[in-house]
C-alpha positions in Angstrom: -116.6 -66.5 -106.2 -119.2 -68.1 -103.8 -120.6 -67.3 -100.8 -121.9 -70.0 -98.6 -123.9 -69.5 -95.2 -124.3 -72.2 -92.5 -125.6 -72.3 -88.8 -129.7 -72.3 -89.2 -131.3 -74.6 -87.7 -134.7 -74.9 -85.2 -134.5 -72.9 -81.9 -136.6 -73.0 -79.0 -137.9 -68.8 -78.5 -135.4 -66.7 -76.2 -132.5 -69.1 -77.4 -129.7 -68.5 -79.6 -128.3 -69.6 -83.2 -125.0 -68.2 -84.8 -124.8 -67.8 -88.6 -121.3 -68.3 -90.6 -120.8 -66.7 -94.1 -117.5 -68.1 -96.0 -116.6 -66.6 -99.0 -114.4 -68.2 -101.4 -112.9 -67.9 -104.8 -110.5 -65.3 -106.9 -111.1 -62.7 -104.5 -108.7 -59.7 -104.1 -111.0 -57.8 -101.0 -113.9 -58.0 -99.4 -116.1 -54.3 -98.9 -119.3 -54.7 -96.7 -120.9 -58.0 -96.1 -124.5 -58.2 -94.7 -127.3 -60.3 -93.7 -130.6 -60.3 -95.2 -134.2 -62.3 -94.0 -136.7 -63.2 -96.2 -139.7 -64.4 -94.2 -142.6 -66.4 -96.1 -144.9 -64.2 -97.8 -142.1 -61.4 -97.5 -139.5 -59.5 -99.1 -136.3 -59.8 -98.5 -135.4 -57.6 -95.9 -131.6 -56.1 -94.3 -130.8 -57.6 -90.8 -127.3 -56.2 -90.8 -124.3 -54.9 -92.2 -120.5 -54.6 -91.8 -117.7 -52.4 -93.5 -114.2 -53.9 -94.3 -113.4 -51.6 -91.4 -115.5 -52.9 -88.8 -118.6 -50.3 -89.0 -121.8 -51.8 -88.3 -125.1 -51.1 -88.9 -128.5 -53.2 -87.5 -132.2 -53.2 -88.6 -134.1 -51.8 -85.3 -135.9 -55.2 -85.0 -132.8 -57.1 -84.0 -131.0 -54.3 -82.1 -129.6 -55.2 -79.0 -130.3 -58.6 -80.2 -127.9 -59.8 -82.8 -124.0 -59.0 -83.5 -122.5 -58.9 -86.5 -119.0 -59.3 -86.9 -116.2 -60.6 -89.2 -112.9 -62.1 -89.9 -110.9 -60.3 -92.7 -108.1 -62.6 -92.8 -111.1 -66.2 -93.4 -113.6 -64.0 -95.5 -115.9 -64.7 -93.2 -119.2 -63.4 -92.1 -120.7 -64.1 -88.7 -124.2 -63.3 -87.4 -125.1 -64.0 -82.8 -128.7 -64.3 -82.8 -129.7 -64.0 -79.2 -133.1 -63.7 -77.6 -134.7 -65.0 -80.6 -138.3 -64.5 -81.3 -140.9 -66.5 -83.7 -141.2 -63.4 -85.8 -137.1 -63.8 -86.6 -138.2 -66.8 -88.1 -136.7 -66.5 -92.1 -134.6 -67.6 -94.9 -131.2 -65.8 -94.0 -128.9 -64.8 -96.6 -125.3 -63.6 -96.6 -124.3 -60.7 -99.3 -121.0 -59.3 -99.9 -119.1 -56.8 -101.8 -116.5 -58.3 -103.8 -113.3 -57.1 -105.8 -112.2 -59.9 -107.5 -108.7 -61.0 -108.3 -109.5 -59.5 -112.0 -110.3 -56.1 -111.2 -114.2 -56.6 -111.2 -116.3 -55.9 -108.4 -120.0 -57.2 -107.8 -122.3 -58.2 -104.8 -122.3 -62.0 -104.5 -125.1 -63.8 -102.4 -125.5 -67.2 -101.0 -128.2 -69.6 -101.4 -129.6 -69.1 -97.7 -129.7 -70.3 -94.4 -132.8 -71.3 -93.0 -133.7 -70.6 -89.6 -136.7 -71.2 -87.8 -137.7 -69.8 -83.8 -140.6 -72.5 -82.5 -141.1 -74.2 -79.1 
């Protein structure tokens, strides 16, 4: 099983960037998948999360600010990054809750995505 994030890049402040999470292998379901940032000097910290179902939940910093959604039937992972701000500058990392194909389950993460908000 591997995850595997794209979409970071360089943005201007107040634009917009939109992160994909594919996840691929002997997979049998997917439970929540979630973003995490990691900012030099920093932890890594939860951006957002979303159930199999569709719940979501959002770190108050990007409230009103970023969407997370998915797409059961790709495995995939998206995160809309609007109205970005220097400070949401970070490595961003996918994490999902995997059952596998051979009964095991286990949180995979991918290698990171990095984005970076300058003018």
């Amino acid at each position: 099983v591997a995850l595997v994030e794209s979409g970071g890049g360089l943005v201007q402040p107040v634009r917009s960037l939109r992160l994909s999470c594919v996840a691929s292998g002997m997979i049998w379901s997917i439970n929540t998948m979630g973003w995490y940032a990691q900012a030099p000097g920093k932890g890594r910290e939860l951006v957002a999360t979303i159930t199999q179902s569709g719940s979501t939940n959002y770190a108050d910093s990007v409230k009103g600010r970023f969407t997370i959604s998915r797409d059961n039937a790709k495995n995939t992972a998206y995160l809309q990054m609007d109205s970005l701000k220097a400070e949401d500058t970070a490595v961003y990392y996918c994490k999902a809750n995997i059952v596998r194909l051979d009964d095991g389950r286990e949180d995979y993460w991918g290698q990171g995505t990095q984005v970076t908000v300058s003018s």
